[in-house]
N, C-alpha and C positions, 0 to 999 in steps of 0.2 A: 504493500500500500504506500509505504516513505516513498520507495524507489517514484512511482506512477507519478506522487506529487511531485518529486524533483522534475522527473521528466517535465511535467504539463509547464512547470515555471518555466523550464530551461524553454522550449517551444515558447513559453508567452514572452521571453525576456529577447530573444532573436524576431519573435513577430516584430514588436514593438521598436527594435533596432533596427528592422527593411523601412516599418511605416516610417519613422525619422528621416532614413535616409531619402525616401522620396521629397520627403516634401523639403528637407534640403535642397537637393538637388531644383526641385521645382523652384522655390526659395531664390536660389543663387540665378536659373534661367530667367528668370523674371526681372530680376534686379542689374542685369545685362540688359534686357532688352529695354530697361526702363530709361537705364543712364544712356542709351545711343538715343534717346525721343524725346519729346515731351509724352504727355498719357492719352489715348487714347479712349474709344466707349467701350471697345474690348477689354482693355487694361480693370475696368472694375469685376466684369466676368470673372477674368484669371483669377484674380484678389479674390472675392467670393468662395472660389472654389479653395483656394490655398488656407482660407479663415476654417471652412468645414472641416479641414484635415490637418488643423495645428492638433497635435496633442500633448503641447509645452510650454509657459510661461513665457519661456526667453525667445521662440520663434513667433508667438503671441507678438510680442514686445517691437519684434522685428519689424513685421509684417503692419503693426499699427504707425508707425513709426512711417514706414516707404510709403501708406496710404497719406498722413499727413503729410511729407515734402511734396508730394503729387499734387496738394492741394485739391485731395477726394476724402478732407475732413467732415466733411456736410453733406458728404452723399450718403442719402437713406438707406438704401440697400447694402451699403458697406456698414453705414452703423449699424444695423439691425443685427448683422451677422457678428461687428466685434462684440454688441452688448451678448450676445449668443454663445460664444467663445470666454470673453471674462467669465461669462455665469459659471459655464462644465468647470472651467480651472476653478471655480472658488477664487475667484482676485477680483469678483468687480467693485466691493466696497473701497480696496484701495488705488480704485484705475478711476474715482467716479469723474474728476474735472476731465478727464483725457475724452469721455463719449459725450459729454455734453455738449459740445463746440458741435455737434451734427444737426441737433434738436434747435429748429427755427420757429415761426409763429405758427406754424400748421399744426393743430391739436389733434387732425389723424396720427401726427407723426407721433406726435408726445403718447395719446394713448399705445399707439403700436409699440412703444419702446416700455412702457408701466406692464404689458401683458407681457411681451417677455422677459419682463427681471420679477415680475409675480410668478410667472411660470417656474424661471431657474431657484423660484426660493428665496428671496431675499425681499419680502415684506418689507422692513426698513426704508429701503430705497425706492419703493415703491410712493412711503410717505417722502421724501425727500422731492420725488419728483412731483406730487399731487401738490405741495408745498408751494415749489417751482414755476406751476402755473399761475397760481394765486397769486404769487409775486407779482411773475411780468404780465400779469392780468389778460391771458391767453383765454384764457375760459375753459367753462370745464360742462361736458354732457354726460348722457346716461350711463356710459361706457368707464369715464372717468371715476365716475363717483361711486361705478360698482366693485373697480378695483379697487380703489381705494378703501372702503369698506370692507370688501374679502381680505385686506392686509390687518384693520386692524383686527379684524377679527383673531386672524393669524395669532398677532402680539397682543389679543385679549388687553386691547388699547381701547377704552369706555368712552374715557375723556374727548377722544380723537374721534373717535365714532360718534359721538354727540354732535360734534363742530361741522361731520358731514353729512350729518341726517339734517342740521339746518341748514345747509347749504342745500341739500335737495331740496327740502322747504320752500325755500327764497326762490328757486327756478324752476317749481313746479316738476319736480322729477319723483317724489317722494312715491306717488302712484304708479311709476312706470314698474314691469314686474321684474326685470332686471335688480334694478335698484332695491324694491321692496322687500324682495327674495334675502336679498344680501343684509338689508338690517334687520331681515327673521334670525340671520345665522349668526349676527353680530351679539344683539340680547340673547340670544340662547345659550350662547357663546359661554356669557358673562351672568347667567342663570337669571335676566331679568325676564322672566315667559309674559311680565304683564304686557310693558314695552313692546315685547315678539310679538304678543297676539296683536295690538291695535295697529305696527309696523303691517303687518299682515290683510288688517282688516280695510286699509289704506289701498291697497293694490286693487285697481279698475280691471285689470283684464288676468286674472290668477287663471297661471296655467298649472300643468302637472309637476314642474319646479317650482312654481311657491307655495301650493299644496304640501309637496316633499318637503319643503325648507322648513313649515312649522314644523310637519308632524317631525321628521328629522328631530327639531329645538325641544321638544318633548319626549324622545326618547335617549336624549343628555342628559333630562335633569331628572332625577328618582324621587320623585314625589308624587302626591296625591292628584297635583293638577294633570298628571298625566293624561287624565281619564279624557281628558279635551282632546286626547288625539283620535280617539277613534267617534267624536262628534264631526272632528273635520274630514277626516277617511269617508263620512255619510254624505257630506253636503258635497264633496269633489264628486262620488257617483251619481249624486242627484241633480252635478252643473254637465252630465254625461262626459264626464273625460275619465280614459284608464289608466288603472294604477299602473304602475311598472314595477319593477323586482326591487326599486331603492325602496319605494316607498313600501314596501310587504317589510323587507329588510326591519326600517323600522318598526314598523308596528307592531312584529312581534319581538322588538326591543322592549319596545313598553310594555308588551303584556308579562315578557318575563319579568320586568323590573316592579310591574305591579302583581305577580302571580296572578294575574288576572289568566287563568285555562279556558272559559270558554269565550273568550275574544281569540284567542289565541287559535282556538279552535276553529274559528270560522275565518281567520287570514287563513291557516293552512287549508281550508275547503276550499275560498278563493282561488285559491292559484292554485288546485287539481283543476278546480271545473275551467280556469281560462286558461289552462296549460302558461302560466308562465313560471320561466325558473324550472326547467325539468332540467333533471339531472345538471343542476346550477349550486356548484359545490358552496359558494357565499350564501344561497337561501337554503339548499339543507343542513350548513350548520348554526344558520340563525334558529331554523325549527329545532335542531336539538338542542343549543343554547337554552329557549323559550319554554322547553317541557321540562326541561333538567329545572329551571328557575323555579319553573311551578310544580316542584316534586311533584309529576308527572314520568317517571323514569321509566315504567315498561314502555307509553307510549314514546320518550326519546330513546328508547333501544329500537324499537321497532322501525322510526323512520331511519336510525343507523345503521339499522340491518340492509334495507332498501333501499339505501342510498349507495356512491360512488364508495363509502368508509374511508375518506380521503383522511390524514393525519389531522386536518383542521378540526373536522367533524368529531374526533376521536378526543380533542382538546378542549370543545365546546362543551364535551359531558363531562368528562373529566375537572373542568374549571366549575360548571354548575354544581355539579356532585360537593368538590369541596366548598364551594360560597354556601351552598344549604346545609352543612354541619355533616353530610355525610361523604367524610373522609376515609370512611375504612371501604366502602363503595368504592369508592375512588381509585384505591391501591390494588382493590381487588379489579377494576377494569383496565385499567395497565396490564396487568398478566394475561385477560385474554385477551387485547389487544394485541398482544406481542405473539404469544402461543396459538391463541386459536384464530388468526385473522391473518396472521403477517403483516402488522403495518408498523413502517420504521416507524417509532416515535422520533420527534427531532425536540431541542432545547427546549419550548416550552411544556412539552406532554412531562419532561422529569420534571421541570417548576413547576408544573400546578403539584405533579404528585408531592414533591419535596414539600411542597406547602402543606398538603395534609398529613403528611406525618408530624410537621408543627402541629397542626391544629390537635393532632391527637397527643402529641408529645410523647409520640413512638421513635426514641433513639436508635431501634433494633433495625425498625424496618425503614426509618432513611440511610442505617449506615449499610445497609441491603443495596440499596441503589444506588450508594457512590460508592460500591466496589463493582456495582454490574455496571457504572459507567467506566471505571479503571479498566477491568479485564477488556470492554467491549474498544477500549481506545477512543473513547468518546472525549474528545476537547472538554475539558473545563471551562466553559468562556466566565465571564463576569456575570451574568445574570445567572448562570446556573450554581460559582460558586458562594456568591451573596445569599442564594437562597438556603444552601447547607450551613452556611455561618447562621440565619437566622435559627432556621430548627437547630442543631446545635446549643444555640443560646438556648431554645425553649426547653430544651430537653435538660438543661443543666451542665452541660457539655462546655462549658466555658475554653479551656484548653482547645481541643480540637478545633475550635473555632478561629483561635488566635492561631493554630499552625494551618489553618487552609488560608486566612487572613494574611499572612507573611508568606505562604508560598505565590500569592496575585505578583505575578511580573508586572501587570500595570495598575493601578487601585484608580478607582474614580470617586467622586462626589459619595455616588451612593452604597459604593462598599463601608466606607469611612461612616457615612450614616449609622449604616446597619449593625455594625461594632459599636460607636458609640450609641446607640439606644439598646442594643441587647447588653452593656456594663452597668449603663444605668439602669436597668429591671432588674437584674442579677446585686444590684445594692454595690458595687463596684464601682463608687464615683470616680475614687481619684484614677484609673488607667481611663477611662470614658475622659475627663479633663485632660490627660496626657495624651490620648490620641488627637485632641479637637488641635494641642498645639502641634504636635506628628504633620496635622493633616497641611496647617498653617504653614509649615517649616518646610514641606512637600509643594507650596505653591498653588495647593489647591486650594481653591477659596472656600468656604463653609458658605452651602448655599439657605434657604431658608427652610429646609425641611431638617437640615440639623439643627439650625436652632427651634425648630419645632418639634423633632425628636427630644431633645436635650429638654425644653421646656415642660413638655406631654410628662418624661419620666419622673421629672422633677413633680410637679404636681400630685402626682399620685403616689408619690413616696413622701408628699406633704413637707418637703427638705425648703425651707426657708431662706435660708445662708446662702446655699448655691442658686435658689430660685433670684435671688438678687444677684448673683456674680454674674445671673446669664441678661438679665435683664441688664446691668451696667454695660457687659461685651455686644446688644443687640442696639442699646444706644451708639456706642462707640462706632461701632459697623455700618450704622443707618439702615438698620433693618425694622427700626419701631414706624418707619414709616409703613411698612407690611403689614394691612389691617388683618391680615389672618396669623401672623405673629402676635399684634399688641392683644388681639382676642385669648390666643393662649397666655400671656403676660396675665389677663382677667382672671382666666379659671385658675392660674398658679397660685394665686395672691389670695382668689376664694376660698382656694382647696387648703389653704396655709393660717385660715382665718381671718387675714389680713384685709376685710370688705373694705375701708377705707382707702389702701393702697390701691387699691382694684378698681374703686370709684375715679381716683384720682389720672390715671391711664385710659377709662372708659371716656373722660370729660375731655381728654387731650386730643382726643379722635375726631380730627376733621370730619370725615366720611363713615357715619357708622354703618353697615350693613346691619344684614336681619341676625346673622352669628353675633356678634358685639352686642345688639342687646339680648341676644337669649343668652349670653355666655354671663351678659350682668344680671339678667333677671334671674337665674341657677343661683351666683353667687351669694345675692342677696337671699336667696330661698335656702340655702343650705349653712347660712349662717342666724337665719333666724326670722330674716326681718321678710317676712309674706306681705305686709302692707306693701313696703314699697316695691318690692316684687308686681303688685297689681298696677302699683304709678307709673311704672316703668313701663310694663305695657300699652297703658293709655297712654305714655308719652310717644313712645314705638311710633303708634298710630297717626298719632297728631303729624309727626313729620313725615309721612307717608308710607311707612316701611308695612307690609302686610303679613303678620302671624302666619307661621307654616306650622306645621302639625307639633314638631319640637319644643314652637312657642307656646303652644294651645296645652301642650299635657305640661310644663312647666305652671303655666298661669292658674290650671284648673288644680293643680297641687296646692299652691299658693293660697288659693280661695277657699279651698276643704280646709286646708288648717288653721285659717281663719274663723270657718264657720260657716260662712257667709255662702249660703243657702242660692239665693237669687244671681250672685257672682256666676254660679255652676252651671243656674242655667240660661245664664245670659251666654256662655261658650258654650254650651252645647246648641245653641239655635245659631251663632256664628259656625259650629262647626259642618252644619246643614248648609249653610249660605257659603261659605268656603266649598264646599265638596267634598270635607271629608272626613265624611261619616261611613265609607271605604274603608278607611284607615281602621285598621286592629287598633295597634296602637293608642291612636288618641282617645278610642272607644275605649280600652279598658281603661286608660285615667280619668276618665267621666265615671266610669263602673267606680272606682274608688271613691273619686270624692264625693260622687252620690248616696254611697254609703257614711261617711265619714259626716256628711251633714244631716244623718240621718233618712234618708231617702230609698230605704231597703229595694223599693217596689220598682226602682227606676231604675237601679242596679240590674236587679235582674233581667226586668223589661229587655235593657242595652245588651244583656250578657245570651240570650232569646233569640236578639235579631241579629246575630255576628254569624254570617255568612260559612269566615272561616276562624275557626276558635284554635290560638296559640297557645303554648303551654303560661304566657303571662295574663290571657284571659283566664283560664283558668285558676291561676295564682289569685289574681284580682276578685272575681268569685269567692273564692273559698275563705281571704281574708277578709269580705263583706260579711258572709256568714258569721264569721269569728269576734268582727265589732261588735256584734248585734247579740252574740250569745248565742246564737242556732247553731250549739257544737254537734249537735247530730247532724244537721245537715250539710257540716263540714265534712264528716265523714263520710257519709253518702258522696259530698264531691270527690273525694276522693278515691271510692270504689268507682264511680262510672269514668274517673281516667285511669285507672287500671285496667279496666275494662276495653276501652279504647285503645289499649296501646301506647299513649301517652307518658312518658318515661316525665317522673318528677323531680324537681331538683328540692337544691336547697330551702330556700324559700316556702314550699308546698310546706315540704318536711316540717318544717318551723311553725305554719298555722296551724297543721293537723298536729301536733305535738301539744302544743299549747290546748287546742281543743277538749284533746284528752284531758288534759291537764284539769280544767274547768271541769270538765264533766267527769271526771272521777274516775275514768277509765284505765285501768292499772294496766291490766295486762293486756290492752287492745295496743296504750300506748307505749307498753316493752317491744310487744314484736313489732310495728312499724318503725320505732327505732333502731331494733337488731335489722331490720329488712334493707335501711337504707345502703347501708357498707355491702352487706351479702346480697341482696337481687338488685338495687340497681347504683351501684359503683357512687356512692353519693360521702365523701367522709365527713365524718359528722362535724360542727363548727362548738365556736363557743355556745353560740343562743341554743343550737339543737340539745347538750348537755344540761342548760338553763331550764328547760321547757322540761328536760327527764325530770330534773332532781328538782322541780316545783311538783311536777307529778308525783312524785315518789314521798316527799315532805308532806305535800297534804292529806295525800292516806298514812302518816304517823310513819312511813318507813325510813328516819334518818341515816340511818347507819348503812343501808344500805345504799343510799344516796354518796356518801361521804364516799366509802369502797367506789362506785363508781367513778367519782374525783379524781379518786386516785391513779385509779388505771386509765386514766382518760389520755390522747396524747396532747393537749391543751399547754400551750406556752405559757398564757396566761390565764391563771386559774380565779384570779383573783374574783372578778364578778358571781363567777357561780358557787365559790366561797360563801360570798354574800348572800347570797340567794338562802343558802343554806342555813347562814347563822340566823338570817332572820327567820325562817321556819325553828328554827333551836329555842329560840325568844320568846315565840308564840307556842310551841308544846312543854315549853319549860326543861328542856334536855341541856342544863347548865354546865353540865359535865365536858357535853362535843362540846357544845358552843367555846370554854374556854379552850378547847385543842384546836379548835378553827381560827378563835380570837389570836391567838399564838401567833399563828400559822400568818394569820394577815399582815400581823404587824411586822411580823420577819419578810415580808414583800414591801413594805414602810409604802404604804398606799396613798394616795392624793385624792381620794375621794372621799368628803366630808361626812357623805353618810355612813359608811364604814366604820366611822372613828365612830359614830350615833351609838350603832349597832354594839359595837364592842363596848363601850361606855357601859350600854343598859344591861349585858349580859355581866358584865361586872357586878354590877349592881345587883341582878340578879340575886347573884350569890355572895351577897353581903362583902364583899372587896370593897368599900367605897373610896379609901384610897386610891386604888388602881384605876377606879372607873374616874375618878377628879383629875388623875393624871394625862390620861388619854383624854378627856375633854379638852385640858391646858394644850396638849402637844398639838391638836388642832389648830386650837387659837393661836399658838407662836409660830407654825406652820402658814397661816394665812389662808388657813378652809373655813372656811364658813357655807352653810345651805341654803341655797338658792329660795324666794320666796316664792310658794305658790302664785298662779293668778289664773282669772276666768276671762272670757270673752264672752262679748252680746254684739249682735249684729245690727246695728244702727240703718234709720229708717232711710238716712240718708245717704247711705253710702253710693259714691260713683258706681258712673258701671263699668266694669271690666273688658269687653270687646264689642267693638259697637257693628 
């Protein structure tokens, strides 16, 4: 195999050496015939042909060069071919004054020369020359302003796409469907779908490309408004014009992204009954894509059975499989891909699979595959070995990570990422800080997803110190101008307690989008303050910004824990008028807070009409039950998702545990306890322990509770301690209690009630010293107990989302 490649080079290194020497030669005859004349109208032919067949910089250079003494600087067709030429080399950014000297007042010419440097890729220069015109006040038509727009779309440039959607404006171009098309794909671009749609709704003569372009703009953005794409899919067959395979393409983009199966169902009946896209390998792996989304997987086996089984198609299930949690799926369709089908996998069929063995945090079976890619002599490239560093990290694998990380011959940006965000989740700050300066010292720049990596781990490891070192280095940097940086700088500061600081960065922001205020409205909700949580919202509003489903189940949080009844359901009739009442999601945080204000019957009602029921609808149910005291019919939920198939997590675990608890249930709530670890792989946490040993304490059984403690593998014991000693308090078992009381204070605890607790069990048992003491060590300690309070819902209160 070495050998074949040497060859094939050695043949492309000799090809490459004839083509040179022609066009030398050609080169040199040219420049003979040129110096016995002046130039000729043949002379620009020659040149033409000789620009087609430069394959070098320096005969580029040459060849530009003889056209300018010739004084054929300004002839079009020469320009057109040098701008044609810089583009294949990658030089025209630093050749731009050299083609401009061609471009005169004629705006055919100017556009011809914006399409092809849009065409060779370089967006930039595209703005450069649309600039250009404006200058020398040339003018600018349909054509102008549509490239212009496809650039910035390109560079996800807002500001610049504003300035030329007014410009169409001003010259009545805004409706043409050129134009219109292009500022669908601009706002969609830049996820503004309101923008897209009236951009849209503007266009006088919508053909089957600006049709495509919305639904296209709605199958970018994965949300609820999605569902608009397939209103406009109706109204395009009701203006009699046919879809074509881009626009099917999409639509069963959106369905997957909304699991929406029978829309999905009926794009794929479309295109049998109008035969389009037969054996068209881009539409049957959109259709397995689409099934795999909407766990639908016999029928995405089936169309993969029937189809070409191209490697794409094989990668479309496989990428589905892992995004829907079933990774082990996934690992097991790579083997018959490979054994029972023969189809080469290539780089990305092992990155998705490497990726599900992350997700399963199966060390075994990725270090499986990076020996079947060693033996098989499968290159390493950088996407496939970044992907082994990540599972590595996830698997605990820290090492091995660091020696496939040092053997990359070339490292980029996002290996560097991927190392430092897998040191920081591993609790390994300082080598994570010593790689960022590595990366620095390397010349590689730290782009914004490290300091977004860097800030995300920081956060969630609630690290305050560093959360500011990185904050001061994204100052230094000028990256706080990156509203989706300064939005992570928010959640840091929230996550750190620090709501003040977090306010103080939210107020700094020129441009807030709709992330920036949910990212402050969470913070303030997760530090306490739910009022202004709601203000914040209403302010949202005021400046224009419209709640997505993320804002909606924060706010509706916000209002439950309030109280505030009418709050609930003033978002849940916004969530009707929005559209989306689709949404699982924001339906089950309605199911909650509708419980939580007392609204049992609305709860349910919501949890009734959900189409497709998640295992967090579920959750949400069965903790409605549990506000309310209907611990039987917590349990009942609980058997009909056993019943179902429904595999329960922690969370479940915890309201049915608790249930029991209430309702006295001893031995109902032993074995679902034992069940969780043995039938479904669930290990128990603190609160699940918490919820035993309150079950266990209020049928009188201490000691067997305590035993429990013990053998628990619990870090920190300390709360369920508590739990315990206060049951000791209350059956008068003074005895544990001081072997517990002991026990806490040799963990020298920071919660005031604790000290309560141990005080009274002293007391208890006539100690009253002891118990005067542990009061004192409180008070010099600086704990003291927080004061109750109550809420009432004022007549007057705002409304929440209008």
């Amino acid at each position: 195999m070495l050998a074949i490649r040497d060859l094939s080079r050695t043949v492309a290194a000799k090809t490459d050496k004839i083509a040179a020497l022609k066009l030398c030669r050609g080169l040199s005859g040219f420049l003979a015939d040129a110096n016995s004349g002046c130039s000729k109208p043949s002379d620009v032919d020659k040149l033409a042909v000789l620009f087609q067949n430069c394959a070098d910089v320096r005969s580029l250079k040459k060849l530009h060069a003889r056209v300018l003494t010739l004084g054929l600087g300004r002839d079009v067709t020469l320009g057109s071919e040098i701008l044609i030429c810089y583009s294949s080399l990658g030089v025209l950014p630093n050749t731009r004054l050299c083609f401009q000297g061609f471009l005169n007042n004629d705006l055919a010419q100017w556009n011809s020369a914006m399409v092809d440097i849009f065409r060779a890729g370089y967006p930039e220069e595209v703005i450069l020359l649309y600039r250009g015109l404006k200058l020398h006040q040339i003018g600018l038509d349909e054509k102008t302003i549509t490239f212009g727009l496809k650039s910035c779309t390109e560079l996800r440039n807002l500001l610049l796409g504003k300035g030329m959607h007014a410009d169409s404006l001003k010259l009545g171009l805004s409706r043409d469907k050129f134009v219109g098309s292009s500022l669908v794909g601009l706002y969609s671009k830049v996820a503004r779908m309101d923008d897209s749609q009236k951009a849209f709704e503007e266009i006088l003569d919508k053909d089957v490309v600006s049709y495509t372009s919305m639904i296209t703009g709605y199958s970018e953005n994965m949300d609820s408004t999605s569902w608009k794409a397939f209103e406009i899919v109706s109204d395009m067959l009701r203006s009699n014009l046919e879809v074509n395979r881009v626009t099917l393409v999409s639509l069963l983009q959106v369905a997957g992204n909304l699991g929406a199966i029978r829309e999905g169902k009926s794009v794929h009946c479309y295109s049998i009954r109008r035969a389009i896209g037969l054996s068209d390998e881009v539409l049957e792996t959109s259709l397995v894509h689409m099934y795999t989304r909407c766990r639908a997987y016999q029928l995405a086996s089936a169309v993969l059975k029937n189809s070409m089984q191209s490697v794409a198609s094989w990668n479309a299930i496989l990428v589905g499989l892992a995004q829907t949690g079933q990774s082990g799926n996934a690992i097991h369709h790579l083997s018959v891909m490979i054994h029972e089908h023969k189809v080469i996998p290539d780089s990305v069929t092992y990155a998705s699979v490497i990726s599900a063995c992350a997700e399963l945090r199966n060390s075994a079976c990725a270090a499986s595959v990076h020996a079947y890619l060693i033996r098989r002599s499968i290159p390493l490239d950088v996407v496939l070995v970044t992907a082994l560093i990540e599972v590595y990290f996830k698997c605990t694998r820290i090492m091995r990570s660091r020696r496939l990380f040092d053997q990359l011959m070339v490292k980029d940006v996002v290996s560097y990422n991927t190392m430092i965000y897998g040191y920081l989740q591993s609790g390994i700050d300082n080598e994570a800080i010593a790689l960022l300066k590595e990366m620095m010292a390397e010349c590689i720049a730290p782009n914004s997803v490290t300091v977004l990596s860097l800030l995300a781990a920081i956060a969630d490891h609630r690290d305050l110190v560093r959360g500011r070192c990185i904050h001061g280095f994204a100052i230094r940097h000028g990256y706080c101008s990156d509203v989706d940086i300064a939005n992570q700088i928010i959640r840091m500061y929230s996550s750190c307690g620090k709501i003040a600081a977090a306010r103080i960065v939210f107020a700094s922001l020129e441009k807030k989008n709709l992330v920036s205020w949910t990212a402050m409205m969470m913070g303030c909700l997760s530090c306490g303050h739910g009022g202004e949580t709601v203000r914040l919202c209403q302010l949202m509003q005021q400046h224009g910004e419209k709640p997505d489903s993320v804002t909606v189940m924060t706010a509706a949080q916000a209002v439950s824990e309030l109280g505030h009844l009418k709050g609930v359901k003033q978002i849940h009739c916004f969530v009707y008028r929005a559209m989306l009442e689709k949404d699982t999601k924001t339906t089950n945080s309605l199911i909650t807070a509708y419980a939580k204000c007392g609204r049992l019957d609305l709860s349910i009602g919501l949890f009734l009409s959900l189409e497709h029921r998640d295992l967090d609808s579920w959750n949400s149910m069965i903790s409605a039950y549990g506000m309310h005291g209907l611990y039987i019919k917590v349990l009942e939920m609980f058997k009909l998702m056993e019943e179902g198939n429904i595999n329960p997590d922690g969370l479940t675990f915890s309201s049915v545990l608790s249930a029991c608890s209430h309702a006295g249930l001893v031995k109902e709530g032993l074995r679902i306890f034992q069940s969780m670890a043995s039938i479904y792989s669930v290990l128990p946490q603190e609160e699940h322990y918490g919820c035993i040993v309150d079950l266990l304490s209020r049928a009188g059984h201490l000691e067997e509770g305590y035993k429990l403690i013990k053998l628990s593998t619990l870090n920190d014991r300390s709360s369920v301690l508590c739990a315990l000693l206060s049951a000791c308090r209350t059956h008068g078992n003074t005895m544990l209690g001081q072997i517990i009381s002991n026990e806490l204070l040799e963990l020298r605890q920071q919660n005031p009630g604790a000290y309560a607790l141990i005080s009274e069990v002293f007391a208890q048992k006539g100690q009253w010293n002891k118990s005067a003491n542990i009061r004192n060590r409180a008070k010099e300690s600086g704990l003291r107990k927080l004061p109750g309070s109550s809420l009432i819902e004022s007549a007057e209160q705002a409304n929440t989302l209008r």
